[in-house]
Each structure stands twice: as structure tokens, then as C-alpha cells.
N, C-alpha and C positions, 0 to 999 in steps of 0.2 A: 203646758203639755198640749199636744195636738189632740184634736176632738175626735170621740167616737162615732163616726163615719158608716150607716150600715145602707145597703141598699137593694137586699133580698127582699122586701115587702113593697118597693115601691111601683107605682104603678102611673102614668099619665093617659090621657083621652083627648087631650086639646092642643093644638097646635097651630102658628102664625106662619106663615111662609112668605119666602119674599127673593127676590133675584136681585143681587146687588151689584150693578154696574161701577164702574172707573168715572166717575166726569169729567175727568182730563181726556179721555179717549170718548167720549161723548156716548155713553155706556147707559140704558136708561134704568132707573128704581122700579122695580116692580112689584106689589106686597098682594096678601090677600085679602081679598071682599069680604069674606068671611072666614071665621073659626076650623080649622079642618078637623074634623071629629077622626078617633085611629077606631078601625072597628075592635070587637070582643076579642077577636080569633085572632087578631095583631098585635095587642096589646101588651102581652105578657115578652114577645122577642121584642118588638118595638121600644120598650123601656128599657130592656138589657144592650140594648145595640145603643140608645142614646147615652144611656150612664156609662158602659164600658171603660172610656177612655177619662176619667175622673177618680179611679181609686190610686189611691198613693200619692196625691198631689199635695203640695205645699198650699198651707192658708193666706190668703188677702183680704183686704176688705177695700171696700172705694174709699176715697180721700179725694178732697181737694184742698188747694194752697188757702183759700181765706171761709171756704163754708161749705161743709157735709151736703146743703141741702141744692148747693148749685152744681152738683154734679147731675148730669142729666140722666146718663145709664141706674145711677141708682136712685132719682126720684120715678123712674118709668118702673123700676123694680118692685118700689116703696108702693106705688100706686096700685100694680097688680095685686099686692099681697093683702092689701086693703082691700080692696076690689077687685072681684070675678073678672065683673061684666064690663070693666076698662081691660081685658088680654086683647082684644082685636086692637084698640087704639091706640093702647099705648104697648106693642107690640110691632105695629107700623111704626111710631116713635121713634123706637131702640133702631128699626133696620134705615129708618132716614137719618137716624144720627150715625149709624156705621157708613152711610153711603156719605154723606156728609166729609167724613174725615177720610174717606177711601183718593181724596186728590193729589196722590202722588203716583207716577208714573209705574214704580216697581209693583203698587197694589193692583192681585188680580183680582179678576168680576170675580163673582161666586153664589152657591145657591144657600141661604139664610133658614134655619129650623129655630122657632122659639116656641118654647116645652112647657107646660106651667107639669108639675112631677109632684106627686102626691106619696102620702108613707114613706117618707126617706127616714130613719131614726139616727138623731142626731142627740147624742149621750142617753139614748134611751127613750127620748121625747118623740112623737112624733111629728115630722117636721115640711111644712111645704117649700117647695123648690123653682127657682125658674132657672134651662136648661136655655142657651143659646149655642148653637153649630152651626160655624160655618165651612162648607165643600167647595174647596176651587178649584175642582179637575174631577171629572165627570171619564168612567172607563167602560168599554165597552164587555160585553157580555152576551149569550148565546141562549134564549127563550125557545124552551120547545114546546108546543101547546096541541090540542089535537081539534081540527075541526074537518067536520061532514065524515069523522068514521075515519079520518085520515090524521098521522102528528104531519107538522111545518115546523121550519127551525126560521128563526130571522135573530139578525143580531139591534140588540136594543142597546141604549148606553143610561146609565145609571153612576149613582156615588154609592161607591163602596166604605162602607160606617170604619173599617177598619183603617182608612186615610182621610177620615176627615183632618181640615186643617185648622182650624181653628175652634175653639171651645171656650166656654165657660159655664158653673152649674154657682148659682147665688141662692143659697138655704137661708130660709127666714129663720134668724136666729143674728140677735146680737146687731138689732135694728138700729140702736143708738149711735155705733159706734162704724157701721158703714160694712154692715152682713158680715158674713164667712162666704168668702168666695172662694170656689177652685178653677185653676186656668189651666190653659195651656197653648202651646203655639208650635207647630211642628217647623215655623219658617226661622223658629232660633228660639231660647227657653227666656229671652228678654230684648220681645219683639215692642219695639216703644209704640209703633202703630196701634198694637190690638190695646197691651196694657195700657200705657197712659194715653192717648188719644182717645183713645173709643170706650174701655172701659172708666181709667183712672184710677187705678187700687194701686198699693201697696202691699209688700207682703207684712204679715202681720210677726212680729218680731219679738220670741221669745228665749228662753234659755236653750229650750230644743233647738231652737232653729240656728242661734248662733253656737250651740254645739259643729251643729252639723256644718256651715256656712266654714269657719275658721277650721277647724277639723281635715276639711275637705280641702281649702286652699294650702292649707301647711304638704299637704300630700300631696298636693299636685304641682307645688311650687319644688319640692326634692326631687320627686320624682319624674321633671324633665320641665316642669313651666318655669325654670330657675334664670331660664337665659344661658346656661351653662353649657355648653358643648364639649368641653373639654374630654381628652379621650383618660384622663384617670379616672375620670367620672364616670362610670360604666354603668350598668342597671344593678348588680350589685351594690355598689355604693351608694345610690340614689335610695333605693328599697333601705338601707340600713339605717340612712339617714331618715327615711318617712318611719321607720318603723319606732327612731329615737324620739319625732314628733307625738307618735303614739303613746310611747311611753309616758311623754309627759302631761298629755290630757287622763291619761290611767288613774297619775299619782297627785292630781291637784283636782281639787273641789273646786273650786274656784281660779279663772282664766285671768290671765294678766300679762298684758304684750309685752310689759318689760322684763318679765321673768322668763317667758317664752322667748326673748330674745337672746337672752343672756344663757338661759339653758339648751336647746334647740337648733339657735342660731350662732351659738358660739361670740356674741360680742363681735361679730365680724362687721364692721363697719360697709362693706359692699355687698354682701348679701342680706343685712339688714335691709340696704337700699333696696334692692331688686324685691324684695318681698313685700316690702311697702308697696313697688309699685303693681306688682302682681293683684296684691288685697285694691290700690287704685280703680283698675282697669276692671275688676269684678262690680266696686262700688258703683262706676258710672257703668257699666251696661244693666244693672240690676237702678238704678238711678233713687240708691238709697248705702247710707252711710253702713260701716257695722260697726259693733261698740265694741274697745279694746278693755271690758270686766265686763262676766259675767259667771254665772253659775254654770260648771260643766254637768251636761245630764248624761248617764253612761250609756243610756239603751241605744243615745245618736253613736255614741263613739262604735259600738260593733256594726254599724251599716258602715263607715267610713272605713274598716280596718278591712271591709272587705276588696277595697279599692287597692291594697297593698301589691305591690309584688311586680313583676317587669318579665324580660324577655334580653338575655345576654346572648348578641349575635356574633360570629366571628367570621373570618372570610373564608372559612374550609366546609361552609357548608352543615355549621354545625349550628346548632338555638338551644338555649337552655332555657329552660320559665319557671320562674324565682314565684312562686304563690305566696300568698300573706302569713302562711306561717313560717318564710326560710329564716334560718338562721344564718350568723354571718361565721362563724365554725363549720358553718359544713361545707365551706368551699376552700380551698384553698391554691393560692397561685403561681404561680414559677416559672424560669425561661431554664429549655432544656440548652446546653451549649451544643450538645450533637449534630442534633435537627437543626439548630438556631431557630427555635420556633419557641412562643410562649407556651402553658399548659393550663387547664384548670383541674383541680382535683376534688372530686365531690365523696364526702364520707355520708354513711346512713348508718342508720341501727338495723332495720329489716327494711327487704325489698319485698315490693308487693308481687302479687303472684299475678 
């Protein structure tokens, strides 16, 4: 089950800063001298603008291929939490090992925030935090200030917290096994740059999550990631078919590809294929397997069902939008011979007012 996550009491005052150049474009590391203290009066927005973009995120933890302790991001993590008075040095650490792996041509410079975050409650506990942001697009903005008895307007340029691009919050908890991390990446949700290069984690792989993970691909693979174009295959059909997938994570406790194949998938020997390679092409950009048994948990299946439903367009100018609860009775199809045109016919019980 995913952890209780609370972040109403948390508070930080210390912060590492650093400007993170390209070395391919010859872009220079810059870190700070010192510690930056956030004052009293900043404090309390200052924490809510850093944590923001961390609630509802999926769990990882760092890995590496032959030893936990040769990962560099979470021995500099490891270090803070043991030690205060290593956040300035091994805080420039983290931002020379991000500039480090920043030599590839598409990575922009960017400006580096590390956060040590205090009072986070994690299952209750309380729990300390290191918060890494990185901003790589700096937008301008309009300061009005009042000096000699007179306001001045000038425009100033800052990052705006609501586009930061890059993230990570690493809660001390579950040191053994390579923390609870939360990530994110606005440049794709399985950017190999930040995760394996620079951080190294994994997402951490449980029944919820491969609830959610196959759940999600079953729906997105009917509902149009099929390869299917075909024009029988309309959004009605697609929606019918996702909603048959549903059905079946409903009525089974437990997941099994060959049952899901054989029930879901109809035995169809080329949509079998295409779904393999759909579940493929998820495995390698996520750059980890998913397992074909496990326990269905039901709380992930109502986020997935809300994914259901489509958008039937036609060329008269007309859109219909199928939501997750349509039924496949309440449409029904025909060609008028008069007109020569097709029809659709939608029945209800009550129309809303």
C-alpha cells in the first residue's frame, strides 16, 4: 500500500543553491559559499511552494545494478541525514554530480534549490526530508516598489514555483532499502536523464501499483493505443471494450495475463501481439519489467475507471462524449436509406435540467 504522505506541519530554513551549466556548451557550475537561511516571514509560503508539486506522486527508491551504497545521489542523501553540518558539502556534491551527467546537448542549464524539510509526517512519524528543484526557464514579471514618497515599476525575471522542471523530495524513512522517493519530470514522466542518470531509483513495485500500471495500459491499449484505426472501431466500441477490461479486474482477486488474455482479449492471436508490445514499449521507457501475477487492489481500479469514456465524432459537425459510466444500450445505430446517411440513437431514463 502507498505511504501516508502529510505535509501540513512541515517546515524548512536551510537551503543549498547552485546554477547548473551544459559542459557540452561550456556552461560553468556555480554552488553556494554558504548555507542560505529562508527568513521567519517566508517560511511558512516557502515550504508550501517547495512541497507543492509532490503530493500524489508515485514511490521510488535509488538502486543500483551491483551495490545500494555506490549510488552517489543517495550516499550524499545518506550523509545529510546523518549529518547537519555536511548540507553545504554534500549538497554542492548532488549539484556537481547533476552537472556531471547534464553532457548531453538537449539538457538545459538551470537554477538548482536543495531543501533539507523538516515535520513531514510519514505514517504518522515524524519525518525529515531532502527536497531537490530544479528551474530551467526563468519568466519575467512586473515589481512595483515605492521609493522617495514615489511607487516605480521595473520588470524583474524570476522562476515561477508553479513550472519548476524538475523535482525530487527523498524522506528519511526506509534507509536500508534506498529511501521513499518522490519524482517528477515535466520534460516526460520517464525522463532517463534525471531518473537513472542523476538520481538512479526505481519505482518501488507493489500490488497498488501494478494494479494501477496494467489497469491503465489495458485502457489505453482499447481505447486507441491498440494500433487500430479501423473505422468499425469507433469510440463506442473502444469505450466498450475498455470497460470489458474493467469488468475483469472488478471480478478477479488476483491478475493473470493468460486469463486476461483469453477473457479481455478474446484469444485473438494479433491483438494479443499488439498488447504485448504496447505493455513492451511502457517496460522500456519506465526501464523496468511489470509482472504478469499479482494481487488486484480495488481503491487503484476506481482512479483507472475514471480514465474511461471517449468522444464519437462524425463529419456533420456533430461530437458525442461517451463518460465512464456509458452503456453500450444506450446507443444504438442505423443507416437511414432516404437521406443515405448513417444515424445514431441515444436513449436515457431522465434528462438533466
Amino acid at each position: 500500500m502507498p505511504l501516508s504522505i502529510r505535509f501540513n506541519k512541515a517546515t524548512t530554513d536551510q537551503v543549498v543553491l547552485a546554477r547548473v551549466g551544459n559542459p557540452l556548451q561550456e556552461q560553468p557550475l556555480e554552488t553556494s559559499r554558504e548555507v542560505c537561511r529562508i527568513q521567519d516571514s517566508d517560511r511558512e509560503l516557502f515550504t508550501r511552494l517547495l512541497l507543492k508539486p509532490f503530493r500524489s506522486l508515485a514511490g521510488y527508491c535509488f538502486d543500483h545494478h551491483s551495490s545500494l551504497s555506490k549510488n552517489e545521489t543517495y550516499c550524499c542523501a545518506r550523509a545529510i541525514f546523518a549529518d547537519g553540518d555536511s548540507f553545504l558539502s554534500r549538497g554542492c556534491e548532488i549539484a556537481q554530480r547533476l552537472y556531471a551527467k547534464s553532457n548531453h546537448p538537449n539538457i538545459k542549464s538551470g537554477d538548482l534549490c536543495i531543501a533539507r524539510v523538516n515535520h513531514i509526517k510519514v505514517e504518522g512519524q515524524d519525518t525529515e526530508a531532502l527536497c531537490i528543484l530544479k528551474a530551467e526557464t526563468v519568466e519575467p514579471f512586473l515589481s512595483i516598489s515605492s521609493k522617495e514618497g514615489d511607487l516605480r515599476i521595473a520588470t524583474e525575471h524570476g522562476i515561477n514555483p508553479e513550472k519548476v522542471d524538475k523535482g525530487c523530495l527523498i524522506l528519511n524513512t526506509r534507509e536500508e532499502t534506498g529511501y521513499h522517493v518522490l519524482t517528477f519530470d515535466r520534460a516526460g514522466a520517464h525522463s532517463r536523464f534525471w531518473l537513472r542518470e542523476f538520481l538512479g531509483v526505481r519505482l518501488i513495485t507493489d500490488d497498488s501499483l501494478l494494479t494501477n500500471q496494467v489497469a491503465g495500459l489495458a485502457v489505453s491499449f482499447l481505447q486507441g493505443g491498440s494500433g487500430d484505426e479501423s473505422s468499425e472501431h469507433d469510440a463506442a466500441d473502444k469505450t466498450v471494450a475498455a470497460k470489458r477490461a474493467m469488468s475483469f479486474f472488478d471480478n478477479h482477486d488476483h491478475f493473470s495475463m493468460q486469463e486476461f488474455e483469453e477473457e479481455v482479449l478474446r484469444r485473438d492471436p494479433d491483438m494479443v501481439a499488439r498488447f504485448k508490445e504496447h505493455k513492451a514499449r511502457f517496460e522500456e521507457a519506465s526501464g523496468q519489467p511489470i509482472a504478469d501475477d499479482f494481487a488486484i487492489t480495488t481503491a487503484e481500479l476506481n482512479k483507472v475507471k475514471r480514465k474511461l469514456g471517449g468522444v464519437m465524432k462524425f463529419d456533420t459537425g456533430v461530437e458525442v462524449r461517451l463518460l465512464p459510466e456509458f452503456q453500450e444500450t444506450a446507443l444504438e445505430r442505423g443507416f437511414d436509406e432516404q437521406r443515405g446517411m448513417g444515424f445514431v440513437k441515444i436513449f436515457f431514463n431522465s434528462k438533466d435540467s
